[in-house]
C-alpha positions as CSV (number, residue, x, y, z in Angstrom):
1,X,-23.4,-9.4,21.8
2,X,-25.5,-12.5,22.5
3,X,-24.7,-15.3,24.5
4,X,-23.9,-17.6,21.7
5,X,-21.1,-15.5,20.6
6,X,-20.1,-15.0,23.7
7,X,-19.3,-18.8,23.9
8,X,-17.7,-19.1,20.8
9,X,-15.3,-16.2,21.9
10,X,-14.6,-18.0,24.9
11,X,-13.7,-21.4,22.9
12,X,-11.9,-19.7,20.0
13,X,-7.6,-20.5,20.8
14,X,-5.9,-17.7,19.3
15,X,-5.4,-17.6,15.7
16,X,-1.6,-16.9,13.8
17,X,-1.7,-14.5,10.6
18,X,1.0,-14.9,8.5
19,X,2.1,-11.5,6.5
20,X,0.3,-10.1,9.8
21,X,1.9,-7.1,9.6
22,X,1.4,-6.1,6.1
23,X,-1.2,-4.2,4.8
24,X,-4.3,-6.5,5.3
25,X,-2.5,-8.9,8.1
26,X,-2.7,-6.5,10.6
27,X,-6.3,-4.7,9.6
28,X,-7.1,-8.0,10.0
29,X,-5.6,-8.2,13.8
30,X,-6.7,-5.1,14.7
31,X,-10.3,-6.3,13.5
32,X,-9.9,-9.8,16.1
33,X,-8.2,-7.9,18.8
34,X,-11.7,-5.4,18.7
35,X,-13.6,-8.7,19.7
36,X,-10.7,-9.7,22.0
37,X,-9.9,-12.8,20.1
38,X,-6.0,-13.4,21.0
39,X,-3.4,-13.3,17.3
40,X,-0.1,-14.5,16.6
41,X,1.0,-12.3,14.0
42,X,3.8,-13.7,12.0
43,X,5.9,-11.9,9.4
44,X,9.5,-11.6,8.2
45,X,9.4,-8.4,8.2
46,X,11.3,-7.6,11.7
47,X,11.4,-4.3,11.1
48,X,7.0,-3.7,11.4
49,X,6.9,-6.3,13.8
50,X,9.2,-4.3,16.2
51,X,7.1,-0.7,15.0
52,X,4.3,-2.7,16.3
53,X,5.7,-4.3,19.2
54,X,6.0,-0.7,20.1
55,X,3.1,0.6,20.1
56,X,3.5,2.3,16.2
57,X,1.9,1.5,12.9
58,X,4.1,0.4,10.0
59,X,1.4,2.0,7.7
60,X,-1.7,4.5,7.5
61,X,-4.8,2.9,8.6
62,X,-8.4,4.7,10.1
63,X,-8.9,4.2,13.9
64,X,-6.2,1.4,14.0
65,X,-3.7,3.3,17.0
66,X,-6.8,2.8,19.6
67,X,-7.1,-0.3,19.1
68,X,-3.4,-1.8,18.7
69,X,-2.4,0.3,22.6
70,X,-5.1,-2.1,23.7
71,X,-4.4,-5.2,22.0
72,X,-0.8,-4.4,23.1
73,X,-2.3,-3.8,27.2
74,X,-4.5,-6.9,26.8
75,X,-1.4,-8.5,25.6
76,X,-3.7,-10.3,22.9
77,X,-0.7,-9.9,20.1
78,X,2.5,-12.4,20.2
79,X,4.9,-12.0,17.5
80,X,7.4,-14.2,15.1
81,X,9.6,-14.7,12.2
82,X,9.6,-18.2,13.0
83,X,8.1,-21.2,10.8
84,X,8.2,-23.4,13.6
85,X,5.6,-21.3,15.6
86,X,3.1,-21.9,12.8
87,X,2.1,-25.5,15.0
88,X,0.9,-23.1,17.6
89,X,-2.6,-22.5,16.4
90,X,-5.5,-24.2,14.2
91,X,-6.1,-21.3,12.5
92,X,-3.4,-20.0,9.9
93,X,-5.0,-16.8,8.1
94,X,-2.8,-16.7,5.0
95,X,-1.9,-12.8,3.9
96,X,0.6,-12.4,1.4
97,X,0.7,-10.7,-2.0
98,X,0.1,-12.4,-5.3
99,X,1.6,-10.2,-8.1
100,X,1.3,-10.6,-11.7
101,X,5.2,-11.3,-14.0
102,X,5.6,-8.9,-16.7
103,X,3.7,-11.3,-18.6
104,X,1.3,-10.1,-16.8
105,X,0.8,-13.8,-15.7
106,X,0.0,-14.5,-11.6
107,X,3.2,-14.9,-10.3
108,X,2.7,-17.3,-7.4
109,X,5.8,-19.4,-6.8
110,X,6.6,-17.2,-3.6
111,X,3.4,-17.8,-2.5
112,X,2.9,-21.6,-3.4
113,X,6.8,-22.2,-2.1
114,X,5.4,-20.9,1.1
115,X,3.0,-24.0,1.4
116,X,6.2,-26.1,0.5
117,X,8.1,-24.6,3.6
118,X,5.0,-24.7,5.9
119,X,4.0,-28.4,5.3
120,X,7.2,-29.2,7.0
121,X,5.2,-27.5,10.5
122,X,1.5,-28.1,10.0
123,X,-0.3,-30.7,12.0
124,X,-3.0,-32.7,11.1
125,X,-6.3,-31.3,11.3
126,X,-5.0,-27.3,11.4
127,X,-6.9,-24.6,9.0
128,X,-5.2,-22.9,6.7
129,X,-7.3,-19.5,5.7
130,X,-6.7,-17.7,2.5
131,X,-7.1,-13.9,2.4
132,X,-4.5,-13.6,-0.1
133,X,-6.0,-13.0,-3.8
134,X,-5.5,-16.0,-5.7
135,X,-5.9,-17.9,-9.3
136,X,-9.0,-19.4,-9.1
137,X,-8.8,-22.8,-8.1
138,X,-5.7,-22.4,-6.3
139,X,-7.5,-23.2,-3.3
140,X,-8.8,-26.6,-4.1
141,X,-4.8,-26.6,-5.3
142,X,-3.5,-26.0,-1.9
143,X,-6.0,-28.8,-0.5
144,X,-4.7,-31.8,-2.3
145,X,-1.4,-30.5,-2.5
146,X,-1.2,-30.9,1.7
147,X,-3.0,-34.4,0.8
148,X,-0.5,-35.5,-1.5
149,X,1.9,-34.8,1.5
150,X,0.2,-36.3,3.7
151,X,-1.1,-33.5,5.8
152,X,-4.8,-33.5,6.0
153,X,-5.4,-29.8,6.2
154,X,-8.6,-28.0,6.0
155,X,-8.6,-24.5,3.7
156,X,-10.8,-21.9,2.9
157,X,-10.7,-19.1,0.9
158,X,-12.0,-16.0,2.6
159,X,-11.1,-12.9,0.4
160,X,-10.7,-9.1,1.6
161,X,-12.9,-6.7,0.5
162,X,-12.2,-3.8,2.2
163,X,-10.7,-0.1,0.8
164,X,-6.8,0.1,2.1
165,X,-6.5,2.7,5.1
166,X,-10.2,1.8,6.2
167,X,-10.6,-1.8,6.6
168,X,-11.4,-1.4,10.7
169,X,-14.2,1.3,9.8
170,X,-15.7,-1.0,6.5
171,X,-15.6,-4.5,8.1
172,X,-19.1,-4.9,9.4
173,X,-20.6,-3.1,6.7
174,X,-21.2,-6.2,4.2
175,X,-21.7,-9.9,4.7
176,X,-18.1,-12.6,5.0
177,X,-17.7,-14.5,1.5
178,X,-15.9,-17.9,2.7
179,X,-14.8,-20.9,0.0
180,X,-14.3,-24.0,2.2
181,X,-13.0,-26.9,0.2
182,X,-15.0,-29.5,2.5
183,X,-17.9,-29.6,5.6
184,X,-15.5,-29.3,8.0
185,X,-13.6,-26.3,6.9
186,X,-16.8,-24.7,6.3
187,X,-17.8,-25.4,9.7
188,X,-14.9,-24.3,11.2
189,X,-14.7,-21.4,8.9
190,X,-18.0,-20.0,10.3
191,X,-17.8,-20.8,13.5
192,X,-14.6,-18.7,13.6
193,X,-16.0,-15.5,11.4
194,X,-19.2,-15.7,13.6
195,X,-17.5,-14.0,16.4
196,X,-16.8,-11.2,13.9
197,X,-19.5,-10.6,11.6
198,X,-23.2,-11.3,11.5
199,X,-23.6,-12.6,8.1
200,X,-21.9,-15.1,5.8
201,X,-22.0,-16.0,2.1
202,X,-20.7,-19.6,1.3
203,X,-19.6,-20.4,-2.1
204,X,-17.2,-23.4,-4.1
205,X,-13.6,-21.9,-3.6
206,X,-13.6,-21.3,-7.2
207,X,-17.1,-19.0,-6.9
208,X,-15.3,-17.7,-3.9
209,X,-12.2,-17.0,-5.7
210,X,-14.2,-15.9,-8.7
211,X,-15.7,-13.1,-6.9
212,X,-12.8,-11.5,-5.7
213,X,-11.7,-10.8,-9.4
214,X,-14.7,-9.5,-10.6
215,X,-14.8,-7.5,-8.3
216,X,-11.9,-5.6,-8.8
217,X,-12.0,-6.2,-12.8
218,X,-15.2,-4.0,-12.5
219,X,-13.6,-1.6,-10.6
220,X,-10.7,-1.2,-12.7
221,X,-12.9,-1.2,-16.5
222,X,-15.5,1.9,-14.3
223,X,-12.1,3.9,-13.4
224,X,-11.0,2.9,-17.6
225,X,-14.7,4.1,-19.0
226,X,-14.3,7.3,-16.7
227,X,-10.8,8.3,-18.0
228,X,-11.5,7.4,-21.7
229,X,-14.6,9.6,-21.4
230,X,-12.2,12.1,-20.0
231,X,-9.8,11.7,-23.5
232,X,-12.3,11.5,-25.7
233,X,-13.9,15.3,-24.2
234,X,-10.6,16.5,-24.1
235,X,-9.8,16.0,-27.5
236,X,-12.8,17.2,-28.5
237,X,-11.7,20.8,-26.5
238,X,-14.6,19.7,-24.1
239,X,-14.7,21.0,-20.3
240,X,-15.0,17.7,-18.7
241,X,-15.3,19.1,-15.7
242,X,-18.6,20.7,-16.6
243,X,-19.7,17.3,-18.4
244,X,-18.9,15.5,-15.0
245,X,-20.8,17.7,-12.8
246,X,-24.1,17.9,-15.1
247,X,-23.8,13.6,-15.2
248,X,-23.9,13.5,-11.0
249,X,-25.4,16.5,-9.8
250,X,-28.9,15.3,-8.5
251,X,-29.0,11.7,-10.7
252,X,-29.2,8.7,-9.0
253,X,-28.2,6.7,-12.0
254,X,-24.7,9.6,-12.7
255,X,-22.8,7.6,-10.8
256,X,-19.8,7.7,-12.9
257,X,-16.1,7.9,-11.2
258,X,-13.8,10.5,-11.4
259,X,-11.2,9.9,-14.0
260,X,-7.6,9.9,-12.4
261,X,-4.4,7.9,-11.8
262,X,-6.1,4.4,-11.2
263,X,-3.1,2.2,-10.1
264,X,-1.9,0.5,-6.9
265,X,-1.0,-3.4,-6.1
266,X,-4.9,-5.0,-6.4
267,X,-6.8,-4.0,-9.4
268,X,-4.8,-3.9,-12.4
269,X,-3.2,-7.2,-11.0
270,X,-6.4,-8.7,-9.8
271,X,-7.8,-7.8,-13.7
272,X,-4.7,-9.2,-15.1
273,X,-5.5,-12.6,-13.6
274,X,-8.8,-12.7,-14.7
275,X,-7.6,-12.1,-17.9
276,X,-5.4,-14.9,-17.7
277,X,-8.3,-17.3,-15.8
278,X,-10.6,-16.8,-19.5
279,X,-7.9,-18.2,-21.0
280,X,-7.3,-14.2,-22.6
281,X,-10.8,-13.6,-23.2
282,X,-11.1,-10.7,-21.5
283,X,-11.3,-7.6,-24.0
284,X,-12.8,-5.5,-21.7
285,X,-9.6,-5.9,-18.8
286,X,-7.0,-5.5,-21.5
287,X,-8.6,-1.9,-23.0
288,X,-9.3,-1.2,-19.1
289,X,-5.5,-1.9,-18.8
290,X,-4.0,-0.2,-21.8
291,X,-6.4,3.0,-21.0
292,X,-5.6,3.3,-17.4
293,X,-1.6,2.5,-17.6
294,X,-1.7,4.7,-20.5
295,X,-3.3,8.0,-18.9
296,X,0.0,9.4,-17.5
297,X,1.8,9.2,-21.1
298,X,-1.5,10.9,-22.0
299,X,-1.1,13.8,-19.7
300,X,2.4,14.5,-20.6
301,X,1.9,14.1,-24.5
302,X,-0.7,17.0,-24.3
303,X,1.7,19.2,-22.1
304,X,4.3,18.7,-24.9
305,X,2.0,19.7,-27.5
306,X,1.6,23.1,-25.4
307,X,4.1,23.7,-23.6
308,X,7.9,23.3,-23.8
309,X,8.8,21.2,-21.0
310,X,12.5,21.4,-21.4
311,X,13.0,24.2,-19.5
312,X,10.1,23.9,-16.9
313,X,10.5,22.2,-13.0
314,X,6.8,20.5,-13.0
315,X,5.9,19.3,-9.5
316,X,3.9,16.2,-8.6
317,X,1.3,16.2,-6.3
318,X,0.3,12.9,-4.2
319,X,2.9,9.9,-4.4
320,X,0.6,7.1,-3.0
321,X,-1.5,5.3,-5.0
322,X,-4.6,6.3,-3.6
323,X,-5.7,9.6,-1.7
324,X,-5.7,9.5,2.1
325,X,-3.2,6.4,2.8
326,X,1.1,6.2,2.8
327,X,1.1,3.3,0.3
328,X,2.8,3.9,-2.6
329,X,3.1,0.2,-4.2
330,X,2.4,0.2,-7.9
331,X,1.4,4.3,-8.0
332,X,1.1,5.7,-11.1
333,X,2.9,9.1,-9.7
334,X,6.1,7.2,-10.1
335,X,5.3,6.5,-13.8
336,X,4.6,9.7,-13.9
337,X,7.6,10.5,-12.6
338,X,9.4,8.8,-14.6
339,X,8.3,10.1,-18.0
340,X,8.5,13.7,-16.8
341,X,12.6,12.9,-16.2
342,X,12.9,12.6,-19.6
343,X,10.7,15.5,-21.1
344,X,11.4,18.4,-18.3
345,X,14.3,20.0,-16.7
346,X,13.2,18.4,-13.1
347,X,10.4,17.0,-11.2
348,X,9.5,17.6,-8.1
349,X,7.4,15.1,-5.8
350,X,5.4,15.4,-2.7
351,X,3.2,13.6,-0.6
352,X,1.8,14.5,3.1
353,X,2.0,10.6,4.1
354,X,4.5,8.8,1.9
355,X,7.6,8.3,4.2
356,X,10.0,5.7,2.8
357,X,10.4,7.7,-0.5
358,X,13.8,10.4,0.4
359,X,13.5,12.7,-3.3
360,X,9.8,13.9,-1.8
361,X,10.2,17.2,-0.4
362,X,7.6,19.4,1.6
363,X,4.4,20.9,-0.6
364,X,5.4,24.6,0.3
365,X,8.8,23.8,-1.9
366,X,7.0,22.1,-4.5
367,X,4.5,25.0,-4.7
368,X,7.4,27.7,-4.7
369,X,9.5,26.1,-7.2
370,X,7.4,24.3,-9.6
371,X,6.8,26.1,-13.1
372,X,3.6,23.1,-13.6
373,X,1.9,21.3,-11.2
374,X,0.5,17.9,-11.5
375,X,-2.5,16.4,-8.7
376,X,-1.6,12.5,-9.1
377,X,-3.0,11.8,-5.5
378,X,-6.3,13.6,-4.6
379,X,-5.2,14.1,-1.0
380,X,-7.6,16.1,1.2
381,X,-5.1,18.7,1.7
382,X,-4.7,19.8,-2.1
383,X,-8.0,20.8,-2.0
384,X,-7.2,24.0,-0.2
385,X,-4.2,24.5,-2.7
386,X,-4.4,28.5,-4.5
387,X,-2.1,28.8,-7.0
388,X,-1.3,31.1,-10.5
389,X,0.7,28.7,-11.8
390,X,-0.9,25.7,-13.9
391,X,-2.1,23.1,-12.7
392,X,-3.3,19.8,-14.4
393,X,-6.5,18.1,-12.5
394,X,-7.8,15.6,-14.1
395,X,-9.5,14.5,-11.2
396,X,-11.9,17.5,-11.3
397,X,-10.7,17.3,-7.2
398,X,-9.5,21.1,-6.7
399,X,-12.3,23.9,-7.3
């Protein structure tokens, strides 16, 4: 590390993340604690903070223990529930969820009533950091909001672009994208960020905000394209499998994604508000949408039509929403679930890291005393699954 850095580590006071120990709060701490930048992590979850108070992880994430025993030794963590303590620090780093109503409209009024709250305990001059995914132009919103009040605020939006579970491993492998709404908070902004990462992109907040949803729209319409090819070979009495493999194997260009349970609580959301941001022009995220959501009724439907379910226990593999991590926030598997209630004689449900879900048993049980199985969650440890019973892949993941 160069010397410059070095100073700006030195000067840096210790920032406060609210929602710190959520999800991408914490990856976030974990990430400042590496460089041994000091973090208030605030959350009213009491129940994470005390996991991590002790020395424990409230959720799966890659090389995170190492690094939270020492941020707990160097004592570089404080902890809170507390509004009052957001006055502490200048820099608030802003990690909360932004969900979509069954409008499929963004749903902000927890997150905007949390500004409402706040300006009650912000001082002048403090900078308030966005990681959350937001409307675009809810930034700039923020901004005069605190102006209106009388707080003059600087905010930036600075969105996560990391893949849940390995955020630590990821985070110096692509340049920061910050949205500063004036000079200052860009300054600031960087001046911060440099003592984490080399490079940094600075856009409007809107192109900031922008980006984040195309992003993730583009992610969700591949996963759609890959599991409407999928349909349309199947019902054609097409191996797909074979189709897949022949467009990878040795072609740069193949780089088409598995089809598979695409769910969890950032891309059909994050397309959902893009949708609504083009003022519902947005073909492309609706049939992304309607072909992704509608991929478990698929798989069932053409079960039926073979099988009679009505006397079968069909076992589902892989709760979380994506392989490798414990989250299970908006997984498909419990769709899945769901629909299988009504059309078998019982479901059974397993998952090697899902813990706050009490009806999933062990995989030996499911394996024993499953008629059908399902793979929802391409988990590593499925791969090594040998069975004579069926078993629905779609996600081509078992050989």
């Amino acid at each position: 590390m160069d010397i410059y850095l070095l100073i700006i580590i030195k000067m840096l006071k210790k920032i406060t993340i609210i929602g710190g120990a959520g999800h991408v709060g914490l990856a976030f701490a974990l990430i400042c604690a590496s460089k041994n930048i000091k973090v208030h992590i605030h959350d009213i979850n009491s129940s994470s903070l005390e996991l991590i108070k002790n020395g424990k992880l409230p959720h799966k994430e890659n090389n995170a223990q190492k690094i939270l025993k020492k941020a707990l030794n160097k004592k570089l963590f404080t902890f809170s529930n507390n509004f009052k303590d957001i006055k502490l620090n200048n820099i608030n780093i802003v990690c909360l969820g932004t969900p979509v109503d069954e409008f499929l409209n963004p749903q902000h009024k927890e997150f905007l009533a949390l500004f409402e709250n706040l300006k009650n305990y912000l001082k002048n001059e403090q900078h308030i950091i966005i990681r959350s995914t937001v409307y675009p132009g809810t930034t700039q919103f923020l901004y005069n909001f605190f102006k209106k009040n009388n707080k003059k605020i600087n905010v930036t939006f600075y969105p996560e672009r990391f893949v849940q579970g390995s955020a630590i491993d990821e985070f110096n492998n692509f340049p920061q994208i910050i949205g500063p709404v004036n000079k200052q908070s860009e300054v600031e902004c960087t001046k911060f960020l440099k003592s984490l990462s080399k490079e940094i992109i600075v856009l409007s907040p809107v192109e900031a905000e922008s980006t984040k949803l195309f992003l993730n729209s583009y992610r969700y319409v591949q996963f759609s394209i890959a599991n409407q090819f999928y349909k349309i070979a199947d019902s054609l009495d097409l191996d797909y499998k074979k189709i897949d493999h022949a467009m990878r194997y040795k072609y740069k260009r193949g780089n088409v994604p598995s089809p598979g349970l695409t769910s969890g609580p950032c891309l059909f959301k994050d397309t959902m508000q893009l949708y609504s941001f083009a003022k519902n022009d947005f073909s492309l995220g609706i049939n992304a949408m309607t072909t992704n959501e509608g991929i478990v009724a698929y798989i069932v439907d053409k079960l039926k039509k073979e099988i009679n379910l009505t006397n079968k226990v069909v076992g589902i593999l892989g709760m979380a929403f994506k392989a490798e991590i414990d989250d299970r926030r908006s997984s498909l598997s419990y769709k899945l679930k769901k629909i299988l209630i009504m059309n078998s004689k019982k479901v059974l449900t397993t998952d090697p890291f899902v813990k706050d879900d009490d009806e999933i048993i062990s995989l030996e049980k499911t394996l024993k005393n499953s008629d059908i199985l399902i793979l929802a969650t391409p988990h590593k440890i499925y791969k090594k699954i040998k069975t004579k019973k069926l078993l629905i892949d779609i996600w081509n993941f078992i050989k």
